[in-house]
N, C-alpha and C positions, 0 to 999 in steps of 0.2 A: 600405501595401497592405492591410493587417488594416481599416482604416477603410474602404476603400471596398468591400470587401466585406461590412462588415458590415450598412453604411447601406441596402444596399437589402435586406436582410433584415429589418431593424427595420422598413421604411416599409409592408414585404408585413406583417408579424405585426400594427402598429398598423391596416393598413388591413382584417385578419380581424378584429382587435377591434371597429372601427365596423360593420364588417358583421354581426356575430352580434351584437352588443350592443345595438345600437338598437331601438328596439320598431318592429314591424311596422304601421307605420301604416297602409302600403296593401292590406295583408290583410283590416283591420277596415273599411274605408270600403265603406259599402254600391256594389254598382255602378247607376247608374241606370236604365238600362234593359235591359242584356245586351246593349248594341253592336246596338240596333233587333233584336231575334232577335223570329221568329215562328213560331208552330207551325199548324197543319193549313192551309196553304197560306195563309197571310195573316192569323192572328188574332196580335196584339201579344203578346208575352208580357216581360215584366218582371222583377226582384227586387226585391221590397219593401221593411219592413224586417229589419234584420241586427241579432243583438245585439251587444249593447258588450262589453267588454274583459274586465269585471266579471262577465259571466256567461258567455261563452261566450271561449273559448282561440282562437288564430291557426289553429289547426287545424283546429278545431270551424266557423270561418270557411271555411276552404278547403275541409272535407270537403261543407260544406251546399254552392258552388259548384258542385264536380264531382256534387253529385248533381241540382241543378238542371239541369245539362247532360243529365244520363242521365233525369230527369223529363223534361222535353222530346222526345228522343226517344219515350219511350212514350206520349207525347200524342199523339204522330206517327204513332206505329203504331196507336193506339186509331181515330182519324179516321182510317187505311187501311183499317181492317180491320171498322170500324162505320159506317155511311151516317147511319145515326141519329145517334150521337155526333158525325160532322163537321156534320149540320145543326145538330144541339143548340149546338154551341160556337160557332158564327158569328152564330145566330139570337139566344141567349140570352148567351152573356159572351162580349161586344166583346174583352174582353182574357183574359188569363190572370197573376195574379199569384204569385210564390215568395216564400212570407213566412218567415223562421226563428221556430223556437219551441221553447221552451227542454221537454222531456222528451218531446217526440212522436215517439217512437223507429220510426214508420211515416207515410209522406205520406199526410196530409188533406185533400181533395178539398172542394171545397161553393161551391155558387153566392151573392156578396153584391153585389148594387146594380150588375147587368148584369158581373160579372168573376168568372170562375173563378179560387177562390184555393186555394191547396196551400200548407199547414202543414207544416212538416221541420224537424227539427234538425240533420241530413246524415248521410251515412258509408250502407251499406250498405240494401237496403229489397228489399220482395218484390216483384217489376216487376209479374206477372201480380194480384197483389191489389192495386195501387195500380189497373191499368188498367180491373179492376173497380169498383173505387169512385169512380174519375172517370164512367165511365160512370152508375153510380148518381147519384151529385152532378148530370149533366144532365140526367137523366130525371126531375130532382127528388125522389127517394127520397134518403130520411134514409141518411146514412154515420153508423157510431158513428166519433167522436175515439176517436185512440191517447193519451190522456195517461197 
């Protein structure tokens, strides 16, 4: 009786060790395009690239996601709440890209080769000076880099 009770004890403990022990592959794999997402009513928006393993943590991954999520948003409210900005973004960058970068401890906004790109390393950020500086980035005024 001791054996069959133990056996599915042992299969639950080996089957947390696979689970916590593996390395998190699908954390680090950039995502392609964010499931077709679009911001100010129809402009592509994207994730670029993600660092590797080597410089940035599973964390450091999932924190820049969720903040890409929350950059988004305020893209969305910047074109609600700027007429100029929602023309600038459709006229001037067809898409919008989220690039990670490794010590840019605030989102950097800047117009390259018709695509608004935003530089993050992820985790927390200041929404109201981020939406300022994308607005600057359209209007074509110089953003300084956070590095």
């Amino acid at each position: 009786m001791n054996r069959l009770s133990a056996k599915p004890a042992c299969l639950i403990f080996v089957a947390a060790l696979v689970l916590f022990a593996a390395p998190p592959v699908a954390a680090l794999q950039p995502a392609a395009s964010n499931g077709g997402s679009t911001v100010c009513a129809g402009v592509p928006a994207e994730t670029g690239s993600v660092l590797d393993s080597s410089v940035a943590t599973a964390e450091d991954v999932q924190a820049f996601y969720q903040a890409v999520k929350a950059l988004t948003t305020e893209i969305d409210a910047l074109c609600r709440q700027d007429k100029t900005a929602l023309k600038r973004i459709k006229h001037q960058a067809k898409s919008v890209a989220f690039e990670m970068s490794a010590g840019a401890t605030e989102p950097t906004p800047y117009l390259n080769g018709g695509r608004l790109v935003v530089e993050f390393y992820g985790g927390a950020f200041d929404a109201q000076a981020f939406r300022r500086a994308a607005r600057k980035a359209l209007l074509g005024q110089r953003v300084p880099h956070n590095d």
